[in-house]
LOGU-347004 format. One line per field, with one value per residue (C-alpha): x, y, z; residue in one letter; residue number from 1. Coordinates in nm, 3 decimals. Layout:
BEGIN
east <- (X|...)
north <- (Y|...)
up <- (Z|...)
r <- (A|...)
k <- (NUM|...)
# end
This chain:
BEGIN
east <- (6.622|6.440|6.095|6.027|6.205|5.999|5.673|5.805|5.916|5.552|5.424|5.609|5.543|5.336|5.586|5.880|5.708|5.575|5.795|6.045|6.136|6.158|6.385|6.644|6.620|6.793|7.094|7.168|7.256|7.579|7.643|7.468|7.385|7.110|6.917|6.878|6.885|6.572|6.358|6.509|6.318|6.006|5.988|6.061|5.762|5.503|5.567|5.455|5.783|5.667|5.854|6.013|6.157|6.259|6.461|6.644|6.713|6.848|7.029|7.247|7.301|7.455|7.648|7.834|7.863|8.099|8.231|8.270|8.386|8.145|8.119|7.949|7.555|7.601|7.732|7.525|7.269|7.426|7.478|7.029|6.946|7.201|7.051|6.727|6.784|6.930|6.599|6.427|6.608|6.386|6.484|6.204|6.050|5.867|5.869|5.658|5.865|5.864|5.987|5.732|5.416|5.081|5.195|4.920|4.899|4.711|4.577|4.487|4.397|4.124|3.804|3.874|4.252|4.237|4.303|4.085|4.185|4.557|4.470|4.366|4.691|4.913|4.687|4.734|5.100|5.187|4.932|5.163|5.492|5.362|5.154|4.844|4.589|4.304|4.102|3.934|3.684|3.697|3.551|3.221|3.073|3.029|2.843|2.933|3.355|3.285|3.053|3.388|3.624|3.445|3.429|3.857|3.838|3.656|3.833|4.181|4.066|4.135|3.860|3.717|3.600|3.305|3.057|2.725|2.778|2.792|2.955|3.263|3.573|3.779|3.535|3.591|4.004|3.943|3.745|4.023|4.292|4.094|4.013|4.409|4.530|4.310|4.343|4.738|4.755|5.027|4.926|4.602|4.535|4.297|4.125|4.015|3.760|3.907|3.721|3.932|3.654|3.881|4.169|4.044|3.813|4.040|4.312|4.046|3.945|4.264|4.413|4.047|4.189|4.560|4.468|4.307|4.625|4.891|4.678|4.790|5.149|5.127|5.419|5.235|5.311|5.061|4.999|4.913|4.754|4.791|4.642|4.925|4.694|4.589|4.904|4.986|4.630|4.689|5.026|4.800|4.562|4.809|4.971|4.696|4.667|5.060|4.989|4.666|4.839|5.195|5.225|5.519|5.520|5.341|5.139|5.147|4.839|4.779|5.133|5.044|4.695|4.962|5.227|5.339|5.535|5.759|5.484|5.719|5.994|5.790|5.655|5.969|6.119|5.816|5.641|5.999|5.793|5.936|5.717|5.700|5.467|5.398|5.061|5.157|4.824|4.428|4.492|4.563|4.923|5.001|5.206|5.559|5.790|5.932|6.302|6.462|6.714|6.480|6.241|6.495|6.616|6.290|6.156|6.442|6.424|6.729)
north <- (9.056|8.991|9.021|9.254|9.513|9.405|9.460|9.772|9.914|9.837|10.024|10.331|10.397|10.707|10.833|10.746|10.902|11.240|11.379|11.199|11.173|11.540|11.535|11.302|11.512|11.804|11.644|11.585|11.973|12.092|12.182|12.196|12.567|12.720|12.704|12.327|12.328|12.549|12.345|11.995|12.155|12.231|11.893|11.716|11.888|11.832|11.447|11.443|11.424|11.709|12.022|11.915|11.604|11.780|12.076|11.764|11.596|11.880|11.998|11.594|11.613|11.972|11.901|11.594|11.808|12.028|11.763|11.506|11.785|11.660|11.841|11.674|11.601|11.252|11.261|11.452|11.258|10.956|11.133|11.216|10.856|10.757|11.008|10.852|10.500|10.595|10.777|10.463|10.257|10.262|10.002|9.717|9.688|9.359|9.068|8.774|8.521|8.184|7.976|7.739|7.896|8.106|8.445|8.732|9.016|9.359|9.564|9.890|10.202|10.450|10.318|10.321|10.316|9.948|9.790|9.464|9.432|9.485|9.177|8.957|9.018|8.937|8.645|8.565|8.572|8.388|8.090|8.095|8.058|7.807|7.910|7.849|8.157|8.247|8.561|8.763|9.045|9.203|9.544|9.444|9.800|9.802|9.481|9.566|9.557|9.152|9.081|9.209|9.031|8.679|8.723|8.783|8.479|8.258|8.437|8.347|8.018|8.095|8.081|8.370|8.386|8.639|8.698|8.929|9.265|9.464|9.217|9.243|9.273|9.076|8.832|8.749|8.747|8.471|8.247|8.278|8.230|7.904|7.784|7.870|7.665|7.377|7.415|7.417|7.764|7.993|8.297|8.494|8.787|9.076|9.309|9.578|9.881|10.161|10.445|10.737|10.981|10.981|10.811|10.732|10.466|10.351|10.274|10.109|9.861|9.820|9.698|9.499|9.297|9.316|9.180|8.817|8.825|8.881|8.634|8.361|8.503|8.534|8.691|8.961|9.322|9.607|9.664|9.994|10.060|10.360|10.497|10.602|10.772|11.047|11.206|11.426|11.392|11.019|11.094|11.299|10.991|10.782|10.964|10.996|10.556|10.550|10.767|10.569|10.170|10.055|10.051|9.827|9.810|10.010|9.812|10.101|10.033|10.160|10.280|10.174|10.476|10.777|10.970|11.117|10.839|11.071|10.998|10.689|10.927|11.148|10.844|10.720|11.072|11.141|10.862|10.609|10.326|10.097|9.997|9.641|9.610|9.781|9.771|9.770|9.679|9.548|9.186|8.937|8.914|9.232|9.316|9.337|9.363|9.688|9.701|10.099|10.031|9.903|10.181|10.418|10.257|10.183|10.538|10.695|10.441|10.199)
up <- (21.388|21.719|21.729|21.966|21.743|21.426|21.657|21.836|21.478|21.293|21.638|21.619|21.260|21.284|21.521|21.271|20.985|21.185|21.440|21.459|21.122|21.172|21.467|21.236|20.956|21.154|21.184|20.833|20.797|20.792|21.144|21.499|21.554|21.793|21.523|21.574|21.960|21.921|21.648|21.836|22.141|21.940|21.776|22.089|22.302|21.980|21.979|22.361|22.542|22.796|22.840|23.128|22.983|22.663|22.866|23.049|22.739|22.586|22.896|22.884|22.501|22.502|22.806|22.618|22.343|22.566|22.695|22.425|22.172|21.959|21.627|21.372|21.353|21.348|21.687|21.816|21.696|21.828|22.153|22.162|22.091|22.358|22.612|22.552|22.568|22.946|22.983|22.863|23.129|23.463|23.663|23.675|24.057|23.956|23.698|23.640|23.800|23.593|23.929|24.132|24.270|24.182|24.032|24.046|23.822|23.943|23.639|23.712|23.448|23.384|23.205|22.853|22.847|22.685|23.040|22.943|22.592|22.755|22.951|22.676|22.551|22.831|22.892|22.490|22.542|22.883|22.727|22.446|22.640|22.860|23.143|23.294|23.290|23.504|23.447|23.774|23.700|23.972|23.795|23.961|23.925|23.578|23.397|23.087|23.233|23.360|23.024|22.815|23.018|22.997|22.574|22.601|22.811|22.556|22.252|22.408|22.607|22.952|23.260|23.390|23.743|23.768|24.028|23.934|23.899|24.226|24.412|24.627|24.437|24.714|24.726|24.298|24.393|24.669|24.428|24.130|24.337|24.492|24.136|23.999|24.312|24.228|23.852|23.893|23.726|23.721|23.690|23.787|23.601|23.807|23.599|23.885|23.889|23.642|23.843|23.953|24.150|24.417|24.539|24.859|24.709|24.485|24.703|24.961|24.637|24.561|24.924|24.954|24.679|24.800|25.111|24.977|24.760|25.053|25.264|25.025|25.050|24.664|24.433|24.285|24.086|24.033|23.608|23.498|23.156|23.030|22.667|22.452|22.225|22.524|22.579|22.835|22.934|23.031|23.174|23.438|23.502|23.565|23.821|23.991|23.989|24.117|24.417|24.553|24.396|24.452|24.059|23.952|23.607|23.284|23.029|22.735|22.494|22.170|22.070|21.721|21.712|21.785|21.613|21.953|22.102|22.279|22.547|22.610|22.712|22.945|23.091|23.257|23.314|23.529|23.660|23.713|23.631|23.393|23.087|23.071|22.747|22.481|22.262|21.920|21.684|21.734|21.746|22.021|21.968|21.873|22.236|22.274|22.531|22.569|22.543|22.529|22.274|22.026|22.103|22.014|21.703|21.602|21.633|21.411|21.160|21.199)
r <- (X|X|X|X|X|X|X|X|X|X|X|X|X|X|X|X|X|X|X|X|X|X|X|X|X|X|X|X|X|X|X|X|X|X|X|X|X|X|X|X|X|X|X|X|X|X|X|X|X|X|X|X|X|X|X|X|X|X|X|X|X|X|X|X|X|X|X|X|X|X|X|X|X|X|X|X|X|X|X|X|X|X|X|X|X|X|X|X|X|X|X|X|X|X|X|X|X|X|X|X|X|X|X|X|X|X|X|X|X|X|X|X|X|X|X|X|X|X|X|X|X|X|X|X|X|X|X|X|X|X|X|X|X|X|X|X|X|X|X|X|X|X|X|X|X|X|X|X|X|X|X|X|X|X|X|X|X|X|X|X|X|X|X|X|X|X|X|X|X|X|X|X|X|X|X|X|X|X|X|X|X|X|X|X|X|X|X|X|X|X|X|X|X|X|X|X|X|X|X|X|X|X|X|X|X|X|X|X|X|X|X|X|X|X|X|X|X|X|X|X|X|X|X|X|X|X|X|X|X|X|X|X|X|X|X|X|X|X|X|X|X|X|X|X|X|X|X|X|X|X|X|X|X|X|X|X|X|X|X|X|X|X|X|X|X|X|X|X|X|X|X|X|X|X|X|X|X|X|X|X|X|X|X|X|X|X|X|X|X|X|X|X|X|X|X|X|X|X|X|X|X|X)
k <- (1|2|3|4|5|6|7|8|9|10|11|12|13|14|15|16|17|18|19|20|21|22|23|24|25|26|27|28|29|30|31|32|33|34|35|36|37|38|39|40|41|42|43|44|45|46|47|48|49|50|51|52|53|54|55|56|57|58|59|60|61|62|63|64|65|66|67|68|69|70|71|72|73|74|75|76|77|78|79|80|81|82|83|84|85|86|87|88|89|90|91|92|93|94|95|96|97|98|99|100|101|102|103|104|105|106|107|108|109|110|111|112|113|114|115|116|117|118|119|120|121|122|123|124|125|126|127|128|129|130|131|132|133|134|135|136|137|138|139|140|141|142|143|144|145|146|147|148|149|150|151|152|153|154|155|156|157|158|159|160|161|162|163|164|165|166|167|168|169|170|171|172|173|174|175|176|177|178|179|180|181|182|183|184|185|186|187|188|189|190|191|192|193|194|195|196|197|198|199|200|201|202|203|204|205|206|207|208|209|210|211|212|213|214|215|216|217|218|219|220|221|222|223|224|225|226|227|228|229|230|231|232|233|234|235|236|237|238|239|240|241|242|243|244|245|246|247|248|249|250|251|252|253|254|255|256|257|258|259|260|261|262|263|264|265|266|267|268|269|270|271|272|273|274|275|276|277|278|279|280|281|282|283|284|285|286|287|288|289|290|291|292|293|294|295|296|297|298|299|300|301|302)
# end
C-alpha cells in the first residue's frame, strides 16, 4: 500500500468518520430516489464542498445516471467517487524539478494558516530525498515570523538566512540565494509576509522578491498555504493571495484538525490550483503528497 495513501487515509479520518461516512451510508439503501439526491446535497455542502461545487457534482453524477443507465447504488456510488477524482485532477502549473540548478520555492498564506510549520515540512521532506535546503525569512515585518522560522531551521537542520526584523524582504532573497549558490544547494525555500490588508502591498512584496529571483533566471513556483481547518472562510483568503501572486501550487495544512475535508473539493473546483501537499498530523513528517485517487478512496473508507 503506498504511503501516501496510508498518510492521506490517517488524515482524512475525521472526515471518514463524520460526513462522509454519511454520504456512503446512503447508498447502501435499496434504490437511488430524490430522497437521496436531496440528503447527498445536504451532506455534501456540511462537509465544506461549497454549494456551488456540490450543485456541479450532483449535476455530472445524475447526468451519467441518464446516461449510463445506472440503477443500482453501487454505481452510483462508483459513478460520485469517479466524478470527484476528475474534480480532484487540476492540472499541475509547476513542480520541483529534480534536474541541475537552484530551484526556489515561494510560500505565501495568511498569518496563521501554518505557512512556516508547512515549510519545515517540505524542507523535512526534500532533506530526506536528497536535497540541499536553505531557509529565507523574508517575513521581515513580524520578529516573532523570522524567530519561528530559524527554530524549524535548527529542529530540521537546514540554514536559515535572516536579516533583523524590518528589513527588506528582497534584500533576505539575494543573500539566500548567494549562500545556496555557494553552499551548492538545491533548493531555497522563501517564507514571505502573510499580511493581506490589501493586495496592492502584497503583490508589490511579492514581485520585490520575484524580481532578485528572476534576476538569477531561477526555476521557481509560487506555494500557497491554506488552513484546512477554516473552511470556506480560508477558501476566501486564499483567493484573495491568487489574484495579487501567480500561485502555482496549494500546500493544504492541517487536513488531519477537520472533519470537513470536502474543502479539498471546493478548492480545485474554484480556485484550479492543484494541491501539491497535504498536511496530515503535528509532526515533521507528517506531509504527504496529494494524489486525487487516494483522496477519494481514503475519504470513503477503501
Amino acid at each position: 500500500m503506498p504511503d501516501s495513501f496510508i498518510s492521506t487515509k490517517r488524515a482524512v479520518k475525521r472526515s471518514r468518520e463524520t460526513w462522509f461516512g454519511k454520504i456512503a451510508s446512503l447508498f447502501d439503501r435499496a434504490r437511488v430516489d430524490s430522497e437521496v439526491w436531496d440528503e447527498l446535497e445536504e451532506l455534501l455542502i456540511a462537509a465544506d464542498v461549497g454549494v456551488a461545487t456540490t450543485q456541479k457534482l450532483i449535476e455530472k453524477v445524475q447526468r451519467r445516471v441518464k446516461s449510463e443507465k445506472l440503477s443500482e447504488p453501487a454505481q452510483v456510488r462508483a459513478a460520485l467517487e469517479e466524478e470527484m477524482t476528475n474534480l480532484l485532477t487540476v492540472e499541475s502549473r509547476a513542480a520541483i524539478s529534480n534536474s541541475a540548478g537552484l530551484y526556489a520555492i515561494l510560500v505565501v498564506g495568511v498569518n496563521g494558516s501554518g505557512k512556516t510549520t508547512s515549510i519545515a515540512k517540505l524542507a523535512y521532506r526534500l532533506k530526506n530525498e536528497g536535497e540541499k535546503i536553505i531557509l529565507a525569512a523574508a517575513d521581515t515585518f513580524r520578529a516573532a515570523a523570522i524567530d519561528q522560522l530559524k527554530r524549524w531551521g535548527e529542529r530540521v537542520g537546514v540554514e536559515v538566512v535572516a536579516h533583523q526584523p524590518g528589513g527588506d524582504p528582497g534584500a533576505v532573497v539575494y543573500d539566500a540565494i548567494q549562500a545556496a549558490q555557494n553552499r551548492k544547494a538545491d533548493v531555497v525555500i522563501v517564507d514571505t509576509a502573510g499580511r493581506l490588508h490589501t493586495k496592492f502591498n502584497l503583490m508589490e512584496e511579492l514581485k520585490k522578491i520575484k524580481r532578485v529571483v528572476d534576476k538569477y533566471e531561477l526555476a521557481q513556483e509560487v506555494l500557497l498555504v491554506i488552513d484546512a481547518t477554516t473552511g470556506q472562510n480560508g477558501l476566501a483568503q486564499a483567493r484573495h493571495f491568487t489574484e495579487a501572486a501567480a500561485v502555482n501550487e496549494i500546500f493544504l495544512a492541517k487536513l488531519d484538525g477537520t472533519a470537513k475535508g470536502g474543502i479539498v473539493l471546493s478548492i480545485c473546483d474554484e480556485l484550479k490550483i492543484p494541491i501539491r501537499y497535504i498536511g496530515t498530523g503535528e509532526q515533521l513528517e507528517d506531509v504527504a503528497e496529494f494524489d486525487a485517487i487516494a483522496f477519494v478512496q481514503a475519504i470513503f473508507g477503501k
